[in-house]
C-alpha positions as CSV (number, residue, x, y, z in Angstrom):
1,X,116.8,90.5,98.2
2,X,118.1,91.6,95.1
3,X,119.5,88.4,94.1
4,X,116.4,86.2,94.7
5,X,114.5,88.4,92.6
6,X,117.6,87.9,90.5
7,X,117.3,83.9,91.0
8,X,113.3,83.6,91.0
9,X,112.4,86.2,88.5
10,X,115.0,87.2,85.7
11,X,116.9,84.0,84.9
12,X,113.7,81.5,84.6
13,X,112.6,85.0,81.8
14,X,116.3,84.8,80.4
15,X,116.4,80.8,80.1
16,X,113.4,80.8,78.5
17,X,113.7,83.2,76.4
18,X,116.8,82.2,75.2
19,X,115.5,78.1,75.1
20,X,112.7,79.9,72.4
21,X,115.6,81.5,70.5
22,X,118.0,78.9,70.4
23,X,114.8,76.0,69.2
24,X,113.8,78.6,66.8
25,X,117.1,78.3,65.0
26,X,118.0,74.9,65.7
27,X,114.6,73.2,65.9
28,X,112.6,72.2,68.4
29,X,113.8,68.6,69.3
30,X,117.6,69.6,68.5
31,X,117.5,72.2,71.9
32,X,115.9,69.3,73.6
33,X,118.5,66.6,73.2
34,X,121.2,69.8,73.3
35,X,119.5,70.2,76.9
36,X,120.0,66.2,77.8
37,X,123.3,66.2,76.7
38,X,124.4,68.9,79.0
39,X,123.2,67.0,81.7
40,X,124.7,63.9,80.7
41,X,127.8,65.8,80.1
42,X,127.5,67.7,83.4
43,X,126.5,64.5,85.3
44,X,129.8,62.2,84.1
45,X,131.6,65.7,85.2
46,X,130.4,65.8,88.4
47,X,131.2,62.6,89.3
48,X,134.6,62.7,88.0
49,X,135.1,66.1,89.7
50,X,133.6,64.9,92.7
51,X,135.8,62.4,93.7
52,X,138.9,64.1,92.5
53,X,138.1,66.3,95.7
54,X,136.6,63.8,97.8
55,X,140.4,62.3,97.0
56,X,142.5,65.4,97.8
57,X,140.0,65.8,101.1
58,X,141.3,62.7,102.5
59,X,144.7,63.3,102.1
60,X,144.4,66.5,103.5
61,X,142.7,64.8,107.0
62,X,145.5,62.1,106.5
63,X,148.0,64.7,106.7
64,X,146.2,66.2,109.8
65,X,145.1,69.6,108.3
66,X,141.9,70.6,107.7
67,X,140.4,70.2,104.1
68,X,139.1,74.0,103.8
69,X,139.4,74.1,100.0
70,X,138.3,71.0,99.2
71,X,135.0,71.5,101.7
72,X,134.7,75.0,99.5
73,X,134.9,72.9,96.3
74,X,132.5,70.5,97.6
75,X,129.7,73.2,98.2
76,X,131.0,74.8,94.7
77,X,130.1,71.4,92.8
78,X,126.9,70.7,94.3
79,X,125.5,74.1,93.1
80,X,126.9,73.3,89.7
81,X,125.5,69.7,89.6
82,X,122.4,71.4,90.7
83,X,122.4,74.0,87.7
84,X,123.3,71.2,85.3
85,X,120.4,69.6,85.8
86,X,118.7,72.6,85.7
87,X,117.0,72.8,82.3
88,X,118.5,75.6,80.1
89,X,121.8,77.4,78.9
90,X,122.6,79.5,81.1
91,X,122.7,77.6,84.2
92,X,124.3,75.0,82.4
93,X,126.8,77.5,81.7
94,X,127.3,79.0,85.5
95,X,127.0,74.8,86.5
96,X,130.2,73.8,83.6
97,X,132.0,76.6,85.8
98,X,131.5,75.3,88.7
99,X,133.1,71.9,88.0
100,X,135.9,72.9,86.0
101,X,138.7,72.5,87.9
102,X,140.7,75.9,87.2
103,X,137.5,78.0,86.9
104,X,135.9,76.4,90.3
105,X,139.1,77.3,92.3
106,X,138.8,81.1,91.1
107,X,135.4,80.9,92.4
108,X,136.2,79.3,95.8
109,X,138.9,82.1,96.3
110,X,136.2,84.8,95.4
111,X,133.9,83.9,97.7
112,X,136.7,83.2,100.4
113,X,137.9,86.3,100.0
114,X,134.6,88.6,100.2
115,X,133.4,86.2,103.1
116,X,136.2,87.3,105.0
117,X,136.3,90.6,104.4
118,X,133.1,90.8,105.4
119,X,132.9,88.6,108.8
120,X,135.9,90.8,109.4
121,X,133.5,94.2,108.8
122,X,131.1,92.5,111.0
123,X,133.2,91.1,113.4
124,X,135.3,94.7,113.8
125,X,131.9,96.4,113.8
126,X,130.3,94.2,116.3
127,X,133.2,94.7,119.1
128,X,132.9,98.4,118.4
129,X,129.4,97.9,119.9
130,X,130.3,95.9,122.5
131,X,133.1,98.5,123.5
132,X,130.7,101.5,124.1
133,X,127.9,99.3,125.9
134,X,127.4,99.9,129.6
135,X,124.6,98.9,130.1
136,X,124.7,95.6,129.6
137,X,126.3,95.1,133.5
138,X,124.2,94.7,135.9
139,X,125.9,95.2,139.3
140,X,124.3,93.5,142.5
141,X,124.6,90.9,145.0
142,X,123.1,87.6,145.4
143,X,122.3,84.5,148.2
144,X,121.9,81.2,147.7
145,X,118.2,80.2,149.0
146,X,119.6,77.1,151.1
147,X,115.9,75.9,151.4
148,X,115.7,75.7,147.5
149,X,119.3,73.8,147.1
150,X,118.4,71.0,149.8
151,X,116.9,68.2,147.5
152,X,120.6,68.1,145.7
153,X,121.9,66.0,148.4
């Protein structure tokens, strides 16, 4: 919850505000073009990027193992291609992050690593539950209504 309000709310106030301050000292049609280039820029990237991994994917399937990292890096350069187009500075900063090679790998492990841990949490926390559950057997008997199973043959 806290990061829509995060994503909805603060950074479309922060972008713009920051848009207003950077076309107040550079002008007005200067932030624009600034704006366009970093989605030019960010677009050329993508691509490039893009099927770099695409690449690396398909010799990891060649090999026989499965392309973890590479699906990882897939999600990671959407979202940045996503924020590039995104009009303003600061998700065309997060977006440049998230196809540069070294800095999208950090990421990737990041997330890896606190998605485990927490499936982990929740998987541990789950079969603790399912441990101390009784009463989720239901003991009983039961007799197949031969009347019911006749028009199967």
């Amino acid at each position: 919850m806290k990061l829509l309000f995060i994503l909805f709310v603060v950074l479309p106030i922060a972008e713009i505000m920051l848009l207003i301050e950077v076309g107040s000292r550079i002008g007005t049609l200067n932030t624009a073009a600034l704006v366009v280039l970093t989605a030019l820029i960010g677009s050329l990237m993508l691509r490039q990027q893009g099927l770099s991994t695409l690449f690396r994917a398909r010799e990891r399937i060649d090999s026989g193992t499965l392309p973890l990292q590479e699906m990882m890096e897939g999600i990671c350069l959407a979202v940045g291609g996503a924020l590039l187009v995104t009009p303003g500075f600061i998700t065309d900063f997060i977006g440049f992050a998230c196809l540069i090679p070294v800095t999208r790998q950090w990421l990737v492990k990041h997330v890896a690593k606190q998605v485990s841990m927490s499936s982990a949490f929740s998987m541990h926390t789950q079969m603790r539950r399912e441990n101390f559950r009784t009463d989720d057997i239901i003991e009983g008997e039961f007799e197949a209504d031969k009347d019911k199973n006749d028009h199967l043959k």
